[in-house]
ROKOL-519405 format. One record per residue (C-alpha): residue in one letter; chain; x, y, z. Coordinates in steps of 0.25 Angstrom, whole numbers, padded with zeros to 4 digits. Layout:
ATOM  code  unit      X      Y      Z
ATOM     A     A      X      Y      Z
...
//
This chain:
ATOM  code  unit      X      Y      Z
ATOM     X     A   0000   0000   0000
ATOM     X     A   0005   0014  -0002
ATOM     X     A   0007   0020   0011
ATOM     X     A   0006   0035   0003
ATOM     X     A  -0008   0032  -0004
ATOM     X     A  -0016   0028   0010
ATOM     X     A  -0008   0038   0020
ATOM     X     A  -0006   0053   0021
ATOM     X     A   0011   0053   0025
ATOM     X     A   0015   0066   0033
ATOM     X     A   0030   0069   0035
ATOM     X     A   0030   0078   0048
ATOM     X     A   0043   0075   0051
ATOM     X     A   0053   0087   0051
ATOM     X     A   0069   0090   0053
ATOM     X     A   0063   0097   0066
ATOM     X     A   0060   0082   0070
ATOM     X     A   0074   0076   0071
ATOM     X     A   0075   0071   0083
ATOM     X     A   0062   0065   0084
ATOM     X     A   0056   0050   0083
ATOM     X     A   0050   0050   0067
ATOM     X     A   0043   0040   0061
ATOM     X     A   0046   0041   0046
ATOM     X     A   0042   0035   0033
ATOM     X     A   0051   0036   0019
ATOM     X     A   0047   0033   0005
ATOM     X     A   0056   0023  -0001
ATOM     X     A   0059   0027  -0016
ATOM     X     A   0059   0014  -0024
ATOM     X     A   0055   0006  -0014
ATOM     X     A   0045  -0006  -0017
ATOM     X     A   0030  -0006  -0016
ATOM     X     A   0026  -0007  -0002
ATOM     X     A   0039  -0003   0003
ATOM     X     A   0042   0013  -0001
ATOM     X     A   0039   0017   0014
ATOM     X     A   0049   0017   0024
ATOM     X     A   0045   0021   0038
ATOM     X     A   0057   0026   0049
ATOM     X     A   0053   0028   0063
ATOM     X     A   0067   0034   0072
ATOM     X     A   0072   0047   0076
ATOM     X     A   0075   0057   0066
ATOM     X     A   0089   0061   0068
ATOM     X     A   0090   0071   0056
ATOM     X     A   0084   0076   0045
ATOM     X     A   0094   0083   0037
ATOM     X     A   0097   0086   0020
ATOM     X     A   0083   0080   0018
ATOM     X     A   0086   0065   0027
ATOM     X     A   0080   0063   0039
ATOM     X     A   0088   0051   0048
ATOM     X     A   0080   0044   0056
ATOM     X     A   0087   0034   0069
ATOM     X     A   0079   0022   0069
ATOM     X     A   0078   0015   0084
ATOM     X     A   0089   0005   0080
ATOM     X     A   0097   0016   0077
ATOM     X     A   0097   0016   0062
ATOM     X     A   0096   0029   0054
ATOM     X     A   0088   0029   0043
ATOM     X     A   0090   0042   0033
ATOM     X     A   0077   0047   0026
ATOM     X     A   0077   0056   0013
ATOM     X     A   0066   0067   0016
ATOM     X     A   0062   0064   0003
ATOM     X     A   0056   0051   0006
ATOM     X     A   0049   0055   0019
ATOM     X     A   0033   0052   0017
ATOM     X     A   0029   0051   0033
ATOM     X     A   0036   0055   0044
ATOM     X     A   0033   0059   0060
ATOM     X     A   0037   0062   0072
ATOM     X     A   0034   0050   0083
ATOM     X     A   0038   0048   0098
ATOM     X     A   0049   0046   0102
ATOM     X     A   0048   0032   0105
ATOM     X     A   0038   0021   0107
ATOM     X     A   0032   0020   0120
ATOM     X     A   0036   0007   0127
ATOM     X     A   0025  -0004   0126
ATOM     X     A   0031  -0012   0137
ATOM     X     A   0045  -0014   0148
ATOM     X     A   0050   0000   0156
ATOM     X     A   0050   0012   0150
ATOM     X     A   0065   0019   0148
ATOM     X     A   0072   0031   0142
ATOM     X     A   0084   0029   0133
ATOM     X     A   0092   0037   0144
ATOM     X     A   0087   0028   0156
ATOM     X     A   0092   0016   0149
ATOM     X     A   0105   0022   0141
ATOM     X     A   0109   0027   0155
ATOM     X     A   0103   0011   0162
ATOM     X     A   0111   0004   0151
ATOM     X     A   0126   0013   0154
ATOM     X     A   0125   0012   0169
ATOM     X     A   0124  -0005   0164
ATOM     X     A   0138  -0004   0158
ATOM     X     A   0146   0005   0162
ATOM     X     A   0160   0010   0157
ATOM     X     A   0172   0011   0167
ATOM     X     A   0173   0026   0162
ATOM     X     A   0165   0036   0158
ATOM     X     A   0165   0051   0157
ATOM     X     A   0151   0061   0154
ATOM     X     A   0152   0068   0142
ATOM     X     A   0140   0078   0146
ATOM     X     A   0128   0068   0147
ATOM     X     A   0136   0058   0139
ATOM     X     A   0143   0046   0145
ATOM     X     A   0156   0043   0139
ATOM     X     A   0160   0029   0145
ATOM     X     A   0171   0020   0143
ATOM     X     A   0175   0005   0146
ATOM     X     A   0187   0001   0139
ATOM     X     A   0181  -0002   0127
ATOM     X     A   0170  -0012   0134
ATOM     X     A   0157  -0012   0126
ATOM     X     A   0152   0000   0119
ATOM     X     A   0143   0004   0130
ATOM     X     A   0153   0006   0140
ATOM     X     A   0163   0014   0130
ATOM     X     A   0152   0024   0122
ATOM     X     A   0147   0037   0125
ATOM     X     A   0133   0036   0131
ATOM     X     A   0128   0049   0126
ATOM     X     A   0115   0053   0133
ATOM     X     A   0111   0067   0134
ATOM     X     A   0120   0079   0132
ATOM     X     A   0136   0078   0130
ATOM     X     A   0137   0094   0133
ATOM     X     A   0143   0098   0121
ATOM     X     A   0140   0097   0105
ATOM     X     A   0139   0081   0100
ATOM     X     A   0150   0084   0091
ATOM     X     A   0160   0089   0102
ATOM     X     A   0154   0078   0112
ATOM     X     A   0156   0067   0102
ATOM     X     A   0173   0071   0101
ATOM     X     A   0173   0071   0116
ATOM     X     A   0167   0057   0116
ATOM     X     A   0178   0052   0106
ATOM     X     A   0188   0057   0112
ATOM     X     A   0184   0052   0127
ATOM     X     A   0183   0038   0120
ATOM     X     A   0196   0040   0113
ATOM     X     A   0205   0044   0124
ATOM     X     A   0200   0029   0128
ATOM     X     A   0203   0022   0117
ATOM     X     A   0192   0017   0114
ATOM     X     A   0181   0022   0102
ATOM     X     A   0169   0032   0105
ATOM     X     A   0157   0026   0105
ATOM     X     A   0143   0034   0107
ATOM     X     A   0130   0024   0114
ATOM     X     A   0117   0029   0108
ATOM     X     A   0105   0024   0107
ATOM     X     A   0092   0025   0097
ATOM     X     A   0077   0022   0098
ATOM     X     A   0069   0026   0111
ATOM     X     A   0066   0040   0115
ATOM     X     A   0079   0049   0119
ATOM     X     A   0088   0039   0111
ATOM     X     A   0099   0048   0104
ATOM     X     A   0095   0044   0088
ATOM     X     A   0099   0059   0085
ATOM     X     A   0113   0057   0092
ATOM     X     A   0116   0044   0083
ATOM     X     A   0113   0051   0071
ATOM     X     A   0122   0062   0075
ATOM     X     A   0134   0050   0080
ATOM     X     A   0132   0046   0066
ATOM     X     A   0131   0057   0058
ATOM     X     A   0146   0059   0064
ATOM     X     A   0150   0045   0060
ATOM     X     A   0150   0038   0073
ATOM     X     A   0144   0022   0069
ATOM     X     A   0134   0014   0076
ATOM     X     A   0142   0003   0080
ATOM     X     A   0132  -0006   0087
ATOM     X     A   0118  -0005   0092
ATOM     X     A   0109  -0012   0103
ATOM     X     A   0096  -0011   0109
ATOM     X     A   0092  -0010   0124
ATOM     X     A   0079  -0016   0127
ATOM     X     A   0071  -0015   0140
ATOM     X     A   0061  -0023   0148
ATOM     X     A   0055  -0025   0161
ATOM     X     A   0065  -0033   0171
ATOM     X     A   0053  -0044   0178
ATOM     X     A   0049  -0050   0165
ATOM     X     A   0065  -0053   0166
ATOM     X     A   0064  -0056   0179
ATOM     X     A   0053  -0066   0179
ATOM     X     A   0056  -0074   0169
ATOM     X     A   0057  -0089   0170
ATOM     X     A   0068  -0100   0171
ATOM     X     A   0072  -0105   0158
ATOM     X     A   0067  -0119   0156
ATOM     X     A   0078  -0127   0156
ATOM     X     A   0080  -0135   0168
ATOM     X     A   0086  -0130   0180
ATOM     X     A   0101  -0129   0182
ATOM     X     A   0113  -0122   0186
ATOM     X     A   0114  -0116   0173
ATOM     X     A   0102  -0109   0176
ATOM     X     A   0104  -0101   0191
ATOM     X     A   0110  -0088   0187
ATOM     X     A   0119  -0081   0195
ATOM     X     A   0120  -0064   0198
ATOM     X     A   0132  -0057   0201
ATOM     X     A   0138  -0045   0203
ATOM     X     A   0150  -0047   0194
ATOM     X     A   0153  -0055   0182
ATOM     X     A   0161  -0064   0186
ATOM     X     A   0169  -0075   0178
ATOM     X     A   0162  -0083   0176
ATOM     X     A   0151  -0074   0170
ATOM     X     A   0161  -0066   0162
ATOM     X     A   0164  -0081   0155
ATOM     X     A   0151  -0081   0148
ATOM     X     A   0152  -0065   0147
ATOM     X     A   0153  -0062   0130
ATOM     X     A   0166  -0054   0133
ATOM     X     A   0177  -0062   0135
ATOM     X     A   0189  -0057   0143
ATOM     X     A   0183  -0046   0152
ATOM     X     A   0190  -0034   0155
ATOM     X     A   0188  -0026   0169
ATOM     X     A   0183  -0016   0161
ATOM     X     A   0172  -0024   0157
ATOM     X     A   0170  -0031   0169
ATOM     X     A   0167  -0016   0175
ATOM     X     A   0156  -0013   0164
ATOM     X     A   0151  -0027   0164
ATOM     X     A   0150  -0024   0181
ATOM     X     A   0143  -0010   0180
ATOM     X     A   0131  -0006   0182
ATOM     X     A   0123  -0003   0196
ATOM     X     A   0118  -0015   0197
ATOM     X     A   0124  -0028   0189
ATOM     X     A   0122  -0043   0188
ATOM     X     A   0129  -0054   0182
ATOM     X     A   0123  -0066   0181
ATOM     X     A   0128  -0081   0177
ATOM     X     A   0121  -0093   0175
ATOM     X     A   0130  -0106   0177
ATOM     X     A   0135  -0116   0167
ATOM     X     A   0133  -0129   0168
ATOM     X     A   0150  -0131   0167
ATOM     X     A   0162  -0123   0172
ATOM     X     A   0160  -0112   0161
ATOM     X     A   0156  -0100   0158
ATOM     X     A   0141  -0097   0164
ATOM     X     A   0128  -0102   0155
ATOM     X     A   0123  -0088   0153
ATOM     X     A   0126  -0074   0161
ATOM     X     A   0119  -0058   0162
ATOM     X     A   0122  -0045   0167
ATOM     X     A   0110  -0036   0172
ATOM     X     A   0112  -0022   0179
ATOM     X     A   0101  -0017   0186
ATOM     X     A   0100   0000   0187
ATOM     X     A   0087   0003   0195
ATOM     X     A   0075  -0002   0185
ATOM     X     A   0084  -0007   0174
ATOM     X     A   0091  -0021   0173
ATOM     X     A   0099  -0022   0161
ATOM     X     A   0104  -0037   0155
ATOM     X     A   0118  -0039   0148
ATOM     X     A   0126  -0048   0145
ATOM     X     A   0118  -0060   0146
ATOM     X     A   0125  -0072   0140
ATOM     X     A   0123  -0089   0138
ATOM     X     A   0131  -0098   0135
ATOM     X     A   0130  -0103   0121
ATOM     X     A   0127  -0118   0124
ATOM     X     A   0115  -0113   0134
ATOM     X     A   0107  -0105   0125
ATOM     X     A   0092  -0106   0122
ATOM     X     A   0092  -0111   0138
ATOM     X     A   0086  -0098   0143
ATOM     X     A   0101  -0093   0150
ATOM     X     A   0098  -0078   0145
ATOM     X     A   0084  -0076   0151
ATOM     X     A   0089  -0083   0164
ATOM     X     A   0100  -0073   0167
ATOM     X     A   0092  -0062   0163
ATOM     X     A   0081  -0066   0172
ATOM     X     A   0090  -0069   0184
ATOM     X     A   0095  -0054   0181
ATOM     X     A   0081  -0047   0181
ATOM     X     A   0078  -0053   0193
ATOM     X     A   0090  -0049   0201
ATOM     X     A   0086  -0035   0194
ATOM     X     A   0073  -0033   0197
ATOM     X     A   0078  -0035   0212
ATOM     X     A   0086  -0025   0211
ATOM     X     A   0075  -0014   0206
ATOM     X     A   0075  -0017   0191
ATOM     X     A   0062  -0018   0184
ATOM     X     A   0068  -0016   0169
ATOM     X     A   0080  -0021   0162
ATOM     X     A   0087  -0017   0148
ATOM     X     A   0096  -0024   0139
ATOM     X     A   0103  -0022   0126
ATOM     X     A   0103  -0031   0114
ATOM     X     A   0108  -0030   0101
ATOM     X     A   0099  -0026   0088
ATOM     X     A   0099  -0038   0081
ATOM     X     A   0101  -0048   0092
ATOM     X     A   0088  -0055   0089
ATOM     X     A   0089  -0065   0098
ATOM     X     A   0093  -0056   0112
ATOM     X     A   0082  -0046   0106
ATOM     X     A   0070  -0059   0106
ATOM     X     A   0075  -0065   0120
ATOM     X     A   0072  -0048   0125
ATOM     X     A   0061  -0047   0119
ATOM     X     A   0055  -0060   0125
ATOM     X     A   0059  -0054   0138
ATOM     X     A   0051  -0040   0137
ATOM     X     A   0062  -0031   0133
ATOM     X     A   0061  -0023   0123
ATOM     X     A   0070  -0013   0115
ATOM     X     A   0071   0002   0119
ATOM     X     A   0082   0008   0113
ATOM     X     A   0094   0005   0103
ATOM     X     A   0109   0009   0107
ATOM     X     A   0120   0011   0098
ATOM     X     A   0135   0013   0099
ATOM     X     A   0141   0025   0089
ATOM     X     A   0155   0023   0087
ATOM     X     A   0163   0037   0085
ATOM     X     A   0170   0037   0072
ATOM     X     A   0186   0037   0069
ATOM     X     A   0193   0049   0070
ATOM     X     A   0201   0052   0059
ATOM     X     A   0213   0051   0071
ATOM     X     A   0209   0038   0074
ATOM     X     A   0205   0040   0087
ATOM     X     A   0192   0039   0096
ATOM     X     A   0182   0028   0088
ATOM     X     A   0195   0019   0084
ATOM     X     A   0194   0008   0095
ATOM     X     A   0182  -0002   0099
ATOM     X     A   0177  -0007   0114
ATOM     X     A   0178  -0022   0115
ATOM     X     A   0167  -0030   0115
ATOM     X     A   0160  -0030   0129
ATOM     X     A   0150  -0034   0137
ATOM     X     A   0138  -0036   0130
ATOM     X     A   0122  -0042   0136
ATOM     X     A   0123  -0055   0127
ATOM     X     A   0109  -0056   0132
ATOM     X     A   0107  -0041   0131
ATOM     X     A   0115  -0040   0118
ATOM     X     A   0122  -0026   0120
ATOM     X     A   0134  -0020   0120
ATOM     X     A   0143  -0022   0109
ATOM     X     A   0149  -0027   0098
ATOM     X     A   0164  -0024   0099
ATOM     X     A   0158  -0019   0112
ATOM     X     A   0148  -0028   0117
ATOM     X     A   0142  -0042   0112
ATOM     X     A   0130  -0045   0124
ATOM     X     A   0127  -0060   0125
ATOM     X     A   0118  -0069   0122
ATOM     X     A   0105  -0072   0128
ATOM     X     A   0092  -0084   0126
ATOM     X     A   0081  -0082   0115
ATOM     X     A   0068  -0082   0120
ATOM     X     A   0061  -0093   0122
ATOM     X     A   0052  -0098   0110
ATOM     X     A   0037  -0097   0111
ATOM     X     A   0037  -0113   0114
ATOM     X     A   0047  -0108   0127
ATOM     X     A   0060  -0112   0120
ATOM     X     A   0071  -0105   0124
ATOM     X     A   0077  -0098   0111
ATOM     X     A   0091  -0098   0109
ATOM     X     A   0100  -0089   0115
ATOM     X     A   0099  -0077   0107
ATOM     X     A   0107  -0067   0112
ATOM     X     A   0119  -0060   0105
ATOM     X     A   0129  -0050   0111
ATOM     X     A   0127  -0036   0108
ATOM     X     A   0140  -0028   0105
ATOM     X     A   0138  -0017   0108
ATOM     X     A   0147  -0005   0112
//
């Protein structure tokens, strides 16, 4: 059907409307019947020399010629939550930082430039919330030279899709060559469901009585992804106000059959790092740990957790969902570019700690674990599903 012949369209978008959520829709010259409509629904981050640049919730810019615009509107700025806690951007940017924290860190203005000896992404990266206190240009030197004088690459954490995410300063980061290097999402969900969920239903065992600690301790770090920790690590993997690790016994001498990390900070929980052993998939391990967490959580206060998983980590993005979480903002990692003296940009943090259950935190920076599918209609457990997320 011809969408033009049966509705009346109406562009009441303007250049005075950057900023703003819009929901957009382009014709598509020589496209075929059926499909010479494209619709775009983000945050229009410009709108200049006739192209308007729209930032998609996933982060992806999508440049539209003026010429093509048939219907376009202003909409809210993000959709209202159907179910799980409510949140701002800020609350959990600032939840998911006090989580992993660097061993150094120095304000830039209302910007945090951290720094961990090149451990993950998130703990090496300015967390730019608010105002630096000086023009983005001028903040953006300071920022590359902090990270410089470290040796290590300037990295900028942003984050795309829910109301007072920061689409316009991506554009900005991009429209001054810094890359997106790596992406993830941070969902949310109410901790009880969590907590309340039952045993998995294979027999009773010693592989199944999880263990919390304080610390990590060895024999947790033996399943941890990253191999050969350092005591910088161990200090990011240990911070946080309140953090849990917790083991679940092999049946040998070995490394444990699965582990998690959990940090509760007043309503929040946040998972990471949850890991199984390969041989002990499909058993049900992942939501085991992550149950013994919640409940340990919710006595401390907690009522809703948060964790990070990559964007095409179908299998850790089913296992969530079938627990009641849902996503509530993408977070990305813009790397400066090279100067021409070769200096800030030049280097890359190790792989770190990342939520094998969660999926988050980096690539060179951060490969999370690996958790259990969900279980099947007919109460099979899926198999495990969960890949690391790199993240920075």
């Amino acid at each position: 059907m011809d969408f033009s012949a049966h509705f009346r369209l109406q562009v009441s978008v303007t250049p005075a409307d950057v900023g703003k959520r819009v929901s957009v829709r382009q014709l598509r010259v020589g496209a075929p019947k059926g499909e010479k409509f494209s619709d775009t629904v983000g945050v229009l981050t410009s709108w200049d020399d006739g192209v308007l640049l729209v930032t998609r919730r996933s982060g992806e810019s999508v440049r539209i010629p003026e010429s093509a615009l048939v219907a376009g509107k202003v909409v809210p700025s993000a959709p209202a939550r159907r179910r799980g806690p409510a949140a701002s951007y800020g609350e959990l940017a600032r939840i998911a930082a006090r989580a992993w924290q660097p061993v150094e860190r120095e304000r830039l203005g209302e910007w945090e430039l951290r720094a961990a000896s090149g451990f993950t992404r998130r703990a090496n990266s300015v967390l730019p919330l608010g105002d630096p206190g000086m023009p983005l240009d001028e903040a953006l030197a300071r920022v590359r030279e902090w990270y410089g004088a470290r040796g290590l690459p300037a990295y900028a954490q942003t984050a795309t899709g829910a109301e007072g995410t920061q689409e316009l300063l991506c554009a900005e980061l991009e429209a001054r060559g810094w890359v997106r290097e790596v992406s993830a999402e941070l969902w949310i969900g109410a901790l009880a469901p969590v907590a309340d969920l039952p045993g998995p239903t294979a027999p009773p065992g010693p592989e199944r009585t999880v263990t919390l600690s304080r610390e990590a301790d060895e024999r947790w770090l033996e399943r941890y992804q990253r191999k050969g920790v350092s005591e910088v690590a161990l200090k990011v993997l240990g911070s946080g106000p309140s953090v849990w690790f917790a083991t679940v016994p092999g049946t040998g001498p070995g490394a444990p059959a699965a582990i998690g990390r959990c940090v509760v900070d007043g309503r929040w929980a946040g998972f990471a790092a949850v890991e199984v052993d390969p041989g002990l998939r499909r058993q049900g391990l992942a939501t085991t740990v992550m149950t013994a967490l919640a409940r340990r959580a919710l006595t401390e206060g907690a009522s809703a957790a948060w964790l990070q998983v990559e964007t095409e980590n179908t299998g850790a993005r089913a296992l969530y969902t079938h627990l009641g979480f849902t996503p509530h903002h993408t977070y990305h990692h813009y790397r400066a570019p090279a100067s021409p003296e070769g200096g800030a940009g030049t280097g890359a943090p190790e792989r770190g700690a990342g939520n094998r259950a969660t999926g988050h935190d980096e690539p060179a920076p951060d490969r999370p674990g690996r958790a259990d599918r969900p279980r099947s209609p007919r109460g099979d457990p899926g198999k495990d599903a969960v890949d690391p997320y790199r993240s920075a």
